[in-house]
C-alpha positions in Angstrom: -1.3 -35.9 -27.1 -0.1 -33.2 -29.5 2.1 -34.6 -31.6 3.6 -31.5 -33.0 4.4 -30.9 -29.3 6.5 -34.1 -29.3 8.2 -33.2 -32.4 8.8 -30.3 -31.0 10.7 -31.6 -27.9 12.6 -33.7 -29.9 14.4 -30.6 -31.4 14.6 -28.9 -28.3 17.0 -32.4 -27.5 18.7 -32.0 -30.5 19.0 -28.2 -30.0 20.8 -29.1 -26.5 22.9 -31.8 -27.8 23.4 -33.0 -24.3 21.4 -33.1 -20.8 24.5 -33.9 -19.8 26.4 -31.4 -16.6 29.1 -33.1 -17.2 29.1 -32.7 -20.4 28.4 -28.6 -20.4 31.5 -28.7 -18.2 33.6 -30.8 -20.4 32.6 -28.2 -23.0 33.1 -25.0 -20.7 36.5 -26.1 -19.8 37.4 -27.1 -23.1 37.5 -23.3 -24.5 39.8 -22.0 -20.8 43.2 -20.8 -22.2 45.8 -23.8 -21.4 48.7 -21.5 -20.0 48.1 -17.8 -19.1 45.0 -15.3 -19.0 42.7 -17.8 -17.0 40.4 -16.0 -15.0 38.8 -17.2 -11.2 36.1 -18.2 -13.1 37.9 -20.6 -15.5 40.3 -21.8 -12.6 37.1 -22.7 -10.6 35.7 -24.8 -13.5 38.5 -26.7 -13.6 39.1 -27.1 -9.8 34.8 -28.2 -10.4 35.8 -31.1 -13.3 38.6 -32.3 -11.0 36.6 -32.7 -8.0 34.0 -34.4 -9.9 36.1 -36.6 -12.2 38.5 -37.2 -9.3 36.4 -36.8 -5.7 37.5 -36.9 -2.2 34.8 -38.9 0.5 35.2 -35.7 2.6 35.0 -33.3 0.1 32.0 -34.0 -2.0 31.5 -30.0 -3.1 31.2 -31.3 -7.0 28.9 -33.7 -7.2 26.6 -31.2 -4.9 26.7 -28.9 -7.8 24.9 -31.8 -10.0 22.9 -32.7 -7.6 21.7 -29.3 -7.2 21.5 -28.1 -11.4 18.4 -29.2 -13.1 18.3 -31.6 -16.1 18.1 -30.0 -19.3 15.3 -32.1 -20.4 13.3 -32.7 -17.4 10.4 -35.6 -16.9 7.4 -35.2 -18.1 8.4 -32.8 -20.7 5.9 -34.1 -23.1 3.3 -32.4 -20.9 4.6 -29.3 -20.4 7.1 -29.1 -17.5 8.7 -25.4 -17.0 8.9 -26.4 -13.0 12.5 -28.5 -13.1 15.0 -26.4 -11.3 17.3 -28.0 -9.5 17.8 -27.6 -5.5 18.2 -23.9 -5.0 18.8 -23.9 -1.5 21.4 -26.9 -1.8 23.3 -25.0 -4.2 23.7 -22.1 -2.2 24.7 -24.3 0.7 27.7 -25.6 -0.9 31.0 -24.9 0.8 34.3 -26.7 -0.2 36.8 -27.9 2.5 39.3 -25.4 2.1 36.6 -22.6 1.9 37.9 -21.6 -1.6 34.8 -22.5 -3.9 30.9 -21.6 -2.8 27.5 -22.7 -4.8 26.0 -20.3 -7.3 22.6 -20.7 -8.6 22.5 -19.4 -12.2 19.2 -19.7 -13.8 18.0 -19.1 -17.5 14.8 -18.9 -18.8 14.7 -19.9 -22.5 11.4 -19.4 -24.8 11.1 -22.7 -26.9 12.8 -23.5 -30.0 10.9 -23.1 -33.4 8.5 -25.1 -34.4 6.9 -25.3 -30.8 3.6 -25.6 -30.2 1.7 -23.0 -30.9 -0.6 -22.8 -27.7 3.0 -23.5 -25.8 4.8 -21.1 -27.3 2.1 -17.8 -26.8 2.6 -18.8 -23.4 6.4 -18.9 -22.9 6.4 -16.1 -24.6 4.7 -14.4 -21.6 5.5 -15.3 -18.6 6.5 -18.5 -18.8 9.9 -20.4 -20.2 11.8 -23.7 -19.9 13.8 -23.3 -17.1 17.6 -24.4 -17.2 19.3 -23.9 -13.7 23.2 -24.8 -13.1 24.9 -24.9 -9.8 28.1 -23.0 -10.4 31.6 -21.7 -8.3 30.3 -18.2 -7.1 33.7 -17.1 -8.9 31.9 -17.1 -12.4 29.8 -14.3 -13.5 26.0 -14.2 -15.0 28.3 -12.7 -18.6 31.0 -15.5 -18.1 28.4 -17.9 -17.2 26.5 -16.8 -20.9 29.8 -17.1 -22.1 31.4 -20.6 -21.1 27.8 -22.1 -21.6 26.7 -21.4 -24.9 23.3 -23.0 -24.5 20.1 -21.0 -26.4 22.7 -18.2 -26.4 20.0 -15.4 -27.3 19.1 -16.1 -23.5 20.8 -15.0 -20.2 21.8 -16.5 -17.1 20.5 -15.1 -14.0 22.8 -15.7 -10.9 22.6 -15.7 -6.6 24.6 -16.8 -4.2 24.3 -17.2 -0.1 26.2 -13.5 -0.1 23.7 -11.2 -2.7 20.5 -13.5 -1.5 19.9 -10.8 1.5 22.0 -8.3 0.5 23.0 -5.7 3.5 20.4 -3.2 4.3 20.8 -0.3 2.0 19.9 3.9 3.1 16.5 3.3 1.6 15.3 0.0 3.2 16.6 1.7 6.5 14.8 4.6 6.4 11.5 2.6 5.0 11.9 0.4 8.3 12.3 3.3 10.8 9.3 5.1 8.6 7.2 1.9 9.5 8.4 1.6 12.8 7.3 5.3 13.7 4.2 4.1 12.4 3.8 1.3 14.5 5.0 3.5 17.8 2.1 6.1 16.8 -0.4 2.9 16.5 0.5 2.1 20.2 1.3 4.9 21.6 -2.3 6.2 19.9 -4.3 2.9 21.4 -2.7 3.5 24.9 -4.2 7.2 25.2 -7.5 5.9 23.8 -7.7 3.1 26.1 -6.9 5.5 28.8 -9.5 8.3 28.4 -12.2 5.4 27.8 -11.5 3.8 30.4 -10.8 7.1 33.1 -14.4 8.8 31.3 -12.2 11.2 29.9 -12.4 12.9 26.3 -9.4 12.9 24.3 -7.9 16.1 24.1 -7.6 16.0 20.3 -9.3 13.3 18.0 -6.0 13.9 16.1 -4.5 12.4 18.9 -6.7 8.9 18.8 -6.0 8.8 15.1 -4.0 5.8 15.1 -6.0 3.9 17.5 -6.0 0.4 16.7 -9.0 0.4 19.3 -11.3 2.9 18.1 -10.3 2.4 14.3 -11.2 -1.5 14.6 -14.4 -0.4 16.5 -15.6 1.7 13.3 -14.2 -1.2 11.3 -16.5 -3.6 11.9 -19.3 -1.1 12.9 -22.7 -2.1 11.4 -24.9 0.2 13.1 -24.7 2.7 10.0 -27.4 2.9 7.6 -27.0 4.1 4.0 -29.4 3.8 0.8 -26.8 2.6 -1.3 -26.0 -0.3 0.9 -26.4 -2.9 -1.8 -23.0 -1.9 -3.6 -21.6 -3.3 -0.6 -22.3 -6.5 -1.6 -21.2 -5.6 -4.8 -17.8 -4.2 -3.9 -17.2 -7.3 -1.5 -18.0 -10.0 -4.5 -16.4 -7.9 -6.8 -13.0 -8.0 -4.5 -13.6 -11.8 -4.5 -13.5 -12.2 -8.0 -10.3 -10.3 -8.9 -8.8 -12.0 -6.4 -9.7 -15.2 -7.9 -8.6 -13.9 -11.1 -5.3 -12.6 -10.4 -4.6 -16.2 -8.7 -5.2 -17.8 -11.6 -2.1 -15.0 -13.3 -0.2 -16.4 -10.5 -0.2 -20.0 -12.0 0.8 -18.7 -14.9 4.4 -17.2 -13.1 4.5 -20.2 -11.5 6.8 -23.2 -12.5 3.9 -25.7 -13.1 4.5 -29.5 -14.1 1.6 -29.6 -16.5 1.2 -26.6 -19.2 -0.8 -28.8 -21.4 -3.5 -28.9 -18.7 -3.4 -25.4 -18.4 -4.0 -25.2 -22.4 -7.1 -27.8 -22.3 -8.2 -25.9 -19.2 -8.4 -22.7 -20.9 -10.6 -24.0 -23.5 -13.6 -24.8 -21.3 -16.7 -23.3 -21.0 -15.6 -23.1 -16.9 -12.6 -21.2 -17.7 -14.7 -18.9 -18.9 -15.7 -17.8 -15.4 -11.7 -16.7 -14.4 -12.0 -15.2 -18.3 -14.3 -12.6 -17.2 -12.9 -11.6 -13.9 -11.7 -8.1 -15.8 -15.4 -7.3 -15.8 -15.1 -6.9 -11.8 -12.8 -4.3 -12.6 -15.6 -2.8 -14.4 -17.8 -2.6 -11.9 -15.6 -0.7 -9.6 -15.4 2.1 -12.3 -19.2 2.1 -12.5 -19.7 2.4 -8.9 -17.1 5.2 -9.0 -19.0 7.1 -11.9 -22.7 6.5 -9.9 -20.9 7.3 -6.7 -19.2 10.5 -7.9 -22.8 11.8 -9.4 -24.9 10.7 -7.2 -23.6 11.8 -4.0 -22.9 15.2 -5.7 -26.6 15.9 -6.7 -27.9 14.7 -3.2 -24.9 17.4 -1.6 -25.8 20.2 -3.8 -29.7 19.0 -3.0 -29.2 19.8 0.6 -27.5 23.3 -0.2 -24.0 22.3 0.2 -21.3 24.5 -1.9 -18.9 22.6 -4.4 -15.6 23.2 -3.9 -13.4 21.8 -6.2 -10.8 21.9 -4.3 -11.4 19.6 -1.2 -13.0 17.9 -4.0 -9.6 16.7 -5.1 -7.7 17.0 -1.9 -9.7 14.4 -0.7 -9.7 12.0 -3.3 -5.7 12.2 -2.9 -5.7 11.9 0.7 -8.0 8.7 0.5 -5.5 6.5 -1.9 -2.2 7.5 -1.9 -1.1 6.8 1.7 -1.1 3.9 1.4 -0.3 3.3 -1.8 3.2 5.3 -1.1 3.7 2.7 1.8 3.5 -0.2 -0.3 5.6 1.5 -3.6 8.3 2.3 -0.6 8.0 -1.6 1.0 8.4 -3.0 -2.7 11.8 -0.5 -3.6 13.1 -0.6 -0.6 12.5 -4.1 1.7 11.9 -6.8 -1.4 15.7 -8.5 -1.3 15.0 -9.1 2.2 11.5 -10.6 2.4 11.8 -13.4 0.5 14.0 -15.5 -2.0 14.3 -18.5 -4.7 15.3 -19.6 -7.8 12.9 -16.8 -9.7 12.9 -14.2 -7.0 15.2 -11.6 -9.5 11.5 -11.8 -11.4 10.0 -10.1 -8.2 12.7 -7.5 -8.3 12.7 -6.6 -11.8 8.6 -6.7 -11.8 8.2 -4.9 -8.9 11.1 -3.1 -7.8 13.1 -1.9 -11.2 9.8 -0.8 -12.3 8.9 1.2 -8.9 12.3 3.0 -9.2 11.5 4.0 -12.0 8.3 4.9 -12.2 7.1 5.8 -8.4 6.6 9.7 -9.4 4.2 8.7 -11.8 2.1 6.4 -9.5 1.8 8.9 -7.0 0.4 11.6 -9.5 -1.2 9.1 -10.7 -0.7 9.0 -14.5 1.8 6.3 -15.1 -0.7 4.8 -17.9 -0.1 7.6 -20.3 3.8 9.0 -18.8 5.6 6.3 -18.7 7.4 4.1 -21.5 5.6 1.2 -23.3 2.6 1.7 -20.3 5.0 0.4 -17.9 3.6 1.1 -14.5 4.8 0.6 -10.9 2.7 -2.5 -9.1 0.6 -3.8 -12.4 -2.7 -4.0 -11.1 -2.4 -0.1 -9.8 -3.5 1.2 -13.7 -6.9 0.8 -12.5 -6.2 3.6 -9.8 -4.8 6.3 -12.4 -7.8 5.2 -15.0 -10.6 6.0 -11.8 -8.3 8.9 -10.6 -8.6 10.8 -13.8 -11.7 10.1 -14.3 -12.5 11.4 -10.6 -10.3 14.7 -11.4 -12.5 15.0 -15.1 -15.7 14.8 -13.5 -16.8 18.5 -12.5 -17.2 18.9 -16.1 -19.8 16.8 -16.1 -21.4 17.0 -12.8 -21.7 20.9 -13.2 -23.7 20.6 -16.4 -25.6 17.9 -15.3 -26.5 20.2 -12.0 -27.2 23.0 -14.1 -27.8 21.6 -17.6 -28.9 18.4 -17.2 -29.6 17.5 -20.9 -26.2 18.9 -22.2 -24.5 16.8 -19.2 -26.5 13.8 -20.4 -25.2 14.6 -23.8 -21.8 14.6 -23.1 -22.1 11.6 -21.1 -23.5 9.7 -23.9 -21.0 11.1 -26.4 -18.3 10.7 -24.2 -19.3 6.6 -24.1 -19.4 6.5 -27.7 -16.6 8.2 -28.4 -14.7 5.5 -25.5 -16.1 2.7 -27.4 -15.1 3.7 -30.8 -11.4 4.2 -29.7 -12.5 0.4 -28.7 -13.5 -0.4 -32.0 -10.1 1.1 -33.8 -7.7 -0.2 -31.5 -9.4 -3.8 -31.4 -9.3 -3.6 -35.2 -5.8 -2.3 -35.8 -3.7 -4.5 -33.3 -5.9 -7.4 -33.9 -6.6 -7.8 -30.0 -8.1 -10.6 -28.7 -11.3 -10.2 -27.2 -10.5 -12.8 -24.3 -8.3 -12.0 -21.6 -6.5 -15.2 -21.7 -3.4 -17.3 -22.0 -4.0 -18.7 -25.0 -4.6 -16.0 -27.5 -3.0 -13.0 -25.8 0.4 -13.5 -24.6 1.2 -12.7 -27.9 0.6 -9.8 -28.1 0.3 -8.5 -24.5 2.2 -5.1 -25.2 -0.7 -4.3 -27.5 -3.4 -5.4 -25.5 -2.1 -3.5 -22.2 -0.7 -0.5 -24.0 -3.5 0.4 -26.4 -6.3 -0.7 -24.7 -6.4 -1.9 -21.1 -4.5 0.3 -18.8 -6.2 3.5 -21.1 -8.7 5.8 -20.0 -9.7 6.4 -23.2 -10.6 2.9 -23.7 -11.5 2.4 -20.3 -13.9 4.8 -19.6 -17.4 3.5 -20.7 -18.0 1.9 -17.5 -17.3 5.0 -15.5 -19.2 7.1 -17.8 -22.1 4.7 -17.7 -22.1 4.4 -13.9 -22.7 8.2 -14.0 -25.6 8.0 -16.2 -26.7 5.5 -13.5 -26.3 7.7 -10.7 -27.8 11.0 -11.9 -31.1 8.4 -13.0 -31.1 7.1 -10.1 -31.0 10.6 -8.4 -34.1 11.6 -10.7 -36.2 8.5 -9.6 -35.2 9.1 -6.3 -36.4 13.0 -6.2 -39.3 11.8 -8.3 -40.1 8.3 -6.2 -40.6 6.7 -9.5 -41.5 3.5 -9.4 -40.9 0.5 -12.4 -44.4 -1.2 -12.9 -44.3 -4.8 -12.1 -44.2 -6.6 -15.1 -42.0 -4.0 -16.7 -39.9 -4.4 -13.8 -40.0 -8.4 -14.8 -38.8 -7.9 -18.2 -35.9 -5.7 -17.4 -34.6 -8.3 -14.9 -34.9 -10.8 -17.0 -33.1 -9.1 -19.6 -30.1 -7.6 -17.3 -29.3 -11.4 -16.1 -29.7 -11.9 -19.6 -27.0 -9.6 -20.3 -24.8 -10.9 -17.6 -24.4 -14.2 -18.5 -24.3 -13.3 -21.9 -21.1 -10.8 -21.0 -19.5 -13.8 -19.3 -20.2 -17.3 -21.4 -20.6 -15.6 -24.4 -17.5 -16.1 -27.4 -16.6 -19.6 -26.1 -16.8 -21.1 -29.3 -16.1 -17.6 -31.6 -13.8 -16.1 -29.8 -11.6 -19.6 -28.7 -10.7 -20.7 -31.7 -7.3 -20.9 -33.5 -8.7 -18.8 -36.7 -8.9 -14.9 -35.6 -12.1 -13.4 -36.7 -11.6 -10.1 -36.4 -14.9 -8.5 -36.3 -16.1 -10.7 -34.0 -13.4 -9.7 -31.8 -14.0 -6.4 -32.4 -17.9 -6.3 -31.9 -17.3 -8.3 -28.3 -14.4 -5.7 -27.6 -16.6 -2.7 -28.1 -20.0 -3.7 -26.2 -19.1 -5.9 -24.0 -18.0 -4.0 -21.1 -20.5 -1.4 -21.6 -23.3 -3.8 -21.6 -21.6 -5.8 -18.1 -21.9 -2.0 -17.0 -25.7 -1.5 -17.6 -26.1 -4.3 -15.7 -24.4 -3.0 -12.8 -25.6 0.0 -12.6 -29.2 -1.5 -13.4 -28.9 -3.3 -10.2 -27.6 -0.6 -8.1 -30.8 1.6 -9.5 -33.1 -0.8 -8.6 -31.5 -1.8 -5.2 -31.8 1.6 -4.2 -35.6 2.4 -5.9 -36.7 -0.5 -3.4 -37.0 -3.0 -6.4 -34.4 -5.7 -5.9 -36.2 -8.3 -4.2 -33.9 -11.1 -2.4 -31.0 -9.6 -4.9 -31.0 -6.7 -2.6 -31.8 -8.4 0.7 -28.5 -10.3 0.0 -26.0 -7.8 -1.2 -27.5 -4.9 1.7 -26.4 -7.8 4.3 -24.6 -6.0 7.2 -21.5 -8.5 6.6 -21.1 -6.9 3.6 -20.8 -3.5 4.6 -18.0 -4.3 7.0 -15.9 -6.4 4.4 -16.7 -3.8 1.9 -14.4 -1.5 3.7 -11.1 -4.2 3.4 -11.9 -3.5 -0.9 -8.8 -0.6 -1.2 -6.2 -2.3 1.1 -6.6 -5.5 -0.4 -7.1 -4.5 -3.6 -3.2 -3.2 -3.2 -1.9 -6.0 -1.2 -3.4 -9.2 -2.9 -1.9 -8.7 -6.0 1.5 -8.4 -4.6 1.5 -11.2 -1.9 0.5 -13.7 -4.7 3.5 -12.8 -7.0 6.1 -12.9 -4.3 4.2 -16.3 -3.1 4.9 -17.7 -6.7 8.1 -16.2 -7.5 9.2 -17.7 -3.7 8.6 -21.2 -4.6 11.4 -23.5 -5.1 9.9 -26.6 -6.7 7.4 -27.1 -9.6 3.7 -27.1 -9.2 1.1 -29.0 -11.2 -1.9 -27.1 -11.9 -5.2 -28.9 -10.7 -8.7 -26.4 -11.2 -9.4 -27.8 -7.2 -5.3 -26.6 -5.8 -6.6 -22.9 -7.5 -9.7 -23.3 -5.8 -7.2 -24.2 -2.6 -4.6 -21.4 -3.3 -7.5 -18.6 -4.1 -8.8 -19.0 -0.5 -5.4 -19.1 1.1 -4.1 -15.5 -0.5 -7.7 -14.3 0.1 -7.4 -14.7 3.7 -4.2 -13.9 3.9 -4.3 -10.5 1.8 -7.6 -10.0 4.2 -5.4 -10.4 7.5 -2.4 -8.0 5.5 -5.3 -5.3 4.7 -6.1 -5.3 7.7 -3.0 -4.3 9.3 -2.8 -1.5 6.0 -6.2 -0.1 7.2 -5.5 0.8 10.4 -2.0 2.3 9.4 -2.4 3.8 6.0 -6.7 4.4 5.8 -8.5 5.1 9.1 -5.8 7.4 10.6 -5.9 9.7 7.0 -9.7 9.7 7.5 -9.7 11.1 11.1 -6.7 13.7 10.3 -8.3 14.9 7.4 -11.6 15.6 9.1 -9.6 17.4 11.9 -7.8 19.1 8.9 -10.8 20.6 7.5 -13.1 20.9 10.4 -15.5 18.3 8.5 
């Protein structure tokens, strides 16, 4: 046990004076004018003391409120609990007799007093903080409510009643529903003539008109006739999903109102942890693929004679993501206050929806990393698709020279990676950034780390770059069918698996520590996601060349290439449905490694089921019209 943690508790009592309600009340009521100027709020407080001091069998309204508010030093403090608070659903439930006073659950998340526990205190600072819920009359107000209860006063109360909990449907949520619904009718009405002509022997008139087929769009779904050369990034894309999942789950925890934060900060010094540590890498492996996709599939295009043109070139790529992107930016604006609801669903709102008011223009053009305040962006984990979008919209440069001038393309792609891994270097070195994405060493500075460095392109773009390098090798060595020798081949296995371990385990005892040692931060900054991306696109190259052995057997599985194809949809939706999960609850939770394990495969399947539905709205009928579109 950390006895500086204890210590530290013992102020927070003595900060509090009193776990008291009553006591808070006593207080409250104590500074309400005697004769005039009393406001509702005030006159409910006192009609609150009276009933409890002075309660009626029938009429119990007062001690509900009690009940309902959370203790200001909860059990098991002394191992971290941030999950006490209160009965939310009770409180809103409470009606007095004569109709005149209704529960209000006012909630206030306070970051622990001074002299806290380090380890605790970088991650309250975050996302995290002692939670301190009072039932209330709904006659007080979240400023009179800061007011009357001066408890850690540099906080604020946060406050919902039965009334604002589903607040009536506004313009926007109405016209978001009837947009969905018009594209559910379309999804029906679509099946309906498909089924017919298929079943009558008939061709459809249009394809444009089976476009939303449910039918035909699940049929090329789950379609694993197809064969493709590049079928191992498949697998790759697939495991790659998996693991961001897992990862973002694990961020999810850390929203939630856990039981036990002290197991949360001996679990994050393990050598396991190290595992949900690295799950950024997956992230880097989806910009690789991009990069080797983008090249290689241009050489092989302009191989066969096809012309470029740059503009269908980025029609395309706009067409592909933003569909459904817009649908899920207009669900989280418009249709969040009436999907779900707790004690900490205002976090939802001000995570997802504030920031999607604000910000929606610049997630649709997609350059909300550099245009927007502070690197705020609309749905977090969307960055990733203005970093791969720009990079997409950059790329002619490049793949022209690399057609026509292939050493100057390789050039720039080389200089290009240094240049991205220098900008690494600085930043890392002038913010003092930690090298591990973790809870223990970066909630401290998480402005720093996101805004300088990990929604960038700048810093970001190794891994894209080096997937490039991949694919226009990889088109050489096709054109050339170049083959590694044996042993040769041996040695570079070895030395890639090597290289992903060493990406993944590698800093647990440098990099954990409570001492920061900045060059070692800085070296594992700058070549660490570079060197996860050799590896990647080494394996793709040698997937494709015919040398992957049972590595390539495994990820070219046909499975693969149909769950592949849920990577975009879910990719949007997971991140989402595991935020509102854990801003919905209503009780604490105590973290266990085996309940993540538990909770991982729940939102998994459930953001699989979700994609699903997004797929055949907001993918599959964009591919169709845009081949009908362009005659492709």
């Amino acid at each position: 046990m950390n006895y500086l943690y204890i210590f530290s508790v013992l102020l927070l009592v003595g900060y509090v004076e009193s776990s008291d309600y009553k006591g808070l009340l006593l207080r409250a009521v104590e500074n309400v004018p005697k004769k005039e100027n009393k406001t509702e709020c005030d006159i409910a407080l006192i009609n609150l003391v009276n009933n409890i001091f002075h309660p009626t069998l029938d009429d119990l309204w007062g001690y509900k409120m009690i009940d309902a508010s959370s203790s200001l030093i909860p059990d098991g403090v002394l191992l971290g609990n941030v999950g006490s608070m209160g009965n939310f659903e009770e409180c809103l439930n409470i009606v007095s007799k004569d109709q005149m006073i209704k529960g209000q659950y006012c909630l206030k998340l306070v970051i622990p007093v001074p002299g806290l526990d380090e380890d605790i205190k970088k991650l309250a600072d975050g996302l995290v903080g002692y939670p301190i819920a009072l039932c209330v009359p709904s006659q007080c107000s979240p400023e009179e409510m800061d007011e009357k209860f001066q408890i850690f006063p540099d906080f604020h109360f946060r406050c919902q009643t039965a009334e604002n909990r589903y607040p009536p449907l506004t313009k926007g949520a109405i016209a978001t529903i009837c947009f969905l619904c018009i594209i559910g009718l379309m999804m029906v009405l679509s099946t309906a003539y498909d089924v017919y002509c298929r079943q009558n022997d008939k061709a459809p008139t249009s394809i444009a008109l089976i476009a939303f087929s449910v039918y035909t769009n699940t049929l090329k779904l789950f379609d694993t006739n197809g064969k493709s050369e590049l079928s191992c990034i498949s697998g790759i894309k697939f495991f790659s999903m998996i693991w961001i999942v897992f990862g973002h789950v694990f961020v999810g925890f850390l929203m939630s109102p856990f039981s036990n934060l002290l197991d949360i900060v001996e679990y994050e010094k393990t050598i396991r942890a190290m595992f949900q540590h690295a799950t950024t890498f997956a992230v880097d492996t989806f910009l690789c693929l991009a990069g080797l996709l983008v090249v290689y599939n241009f050489m092989q295009s302009i191989n066969s004679g096809r012309k470029f043109n740059i503009l269908l070139f980025y029609i395309h790529r706009y067409l592909r993501l933003t569909p459904a992107l817009g649908a899920l930016i207009l669900v989280a604006v418009y249709l969040l206050d009436y999907i779900g609801s707790g004690p900490r669903w205002v976090l939802a709102k001000e995570m997802f929806q504030k920031q999607c008011e604000r910000y929606w223009w610049s997630s649709l053009l997609y350059i909300q990393n550099y245009a927007n305040e502070e690197s705020f962006v609309c749905l977090d984990h969307t960055w990733y698709l203005s970093v791969d979008t720009q990079l997409y919209f950059l790329s002619p440069i490049f793949l022209i020279l690399l057609w026509k001038y292939p050493k100057a393309g390789i050039a720039l792609l080389v200089s290009a990676t240094l240049g991205s891994m220098i900008s690494v270097a600085y930043v890392t070195y002038q913010y003092k950034l930690p090298a591990l994405y973790n809870s223990l060493l970066i909630w401290s500075n998480m402005g720093d780390y996101v805004g300088k460095y990990y929604f960038m392109t700048h810093t970001r773009m190794s891994s894209y770059l080096i997937g490039a390098l991949g694919g226009y090798v990889l088109y050489v060595m096709k054109i050339r069918k170049y083959k590694i020798k044996k042993m040769l081949l041996l040695l570079i296995w070895t030395a890639m698996l090597a290289v992903m371990l060493g990406c993944i385990f590698a800093g647990h005892d440098t990099l954990m520590g409570p001492e920061y040692r900045k060059w070692d931060h800085v070296l594992y900054m700058t070549f660490v996601r570079p060197s996860w991306s050799v590896f990647i696109a080494w394996m793709v190259v040698a997937c494709v060349l015919g040398q992957g052995g049972i590595i390539n057997s495994f990820l070219s599985n046909k499975i693969f290439q149909v769950l592949s194809r849920f990577s975009y949809s879910m990719y949007l939706i997971h991140f989402v449905e595991i935020c509102l999960w854990e801003f919905s609850r209503k009780t604490g939770v105590y973290f266990t490694e085996a309940g993540m394990v538990f909770d991982f495969w729940g939102h998994f399947m459930f953001s699989f089921g979700i994609s699903y539905v997004w797929i055949l709205a907001f993918e599959s009928p964009v591919i169709v019209l845009e081949k009908v579109l362009f005659k492709k």
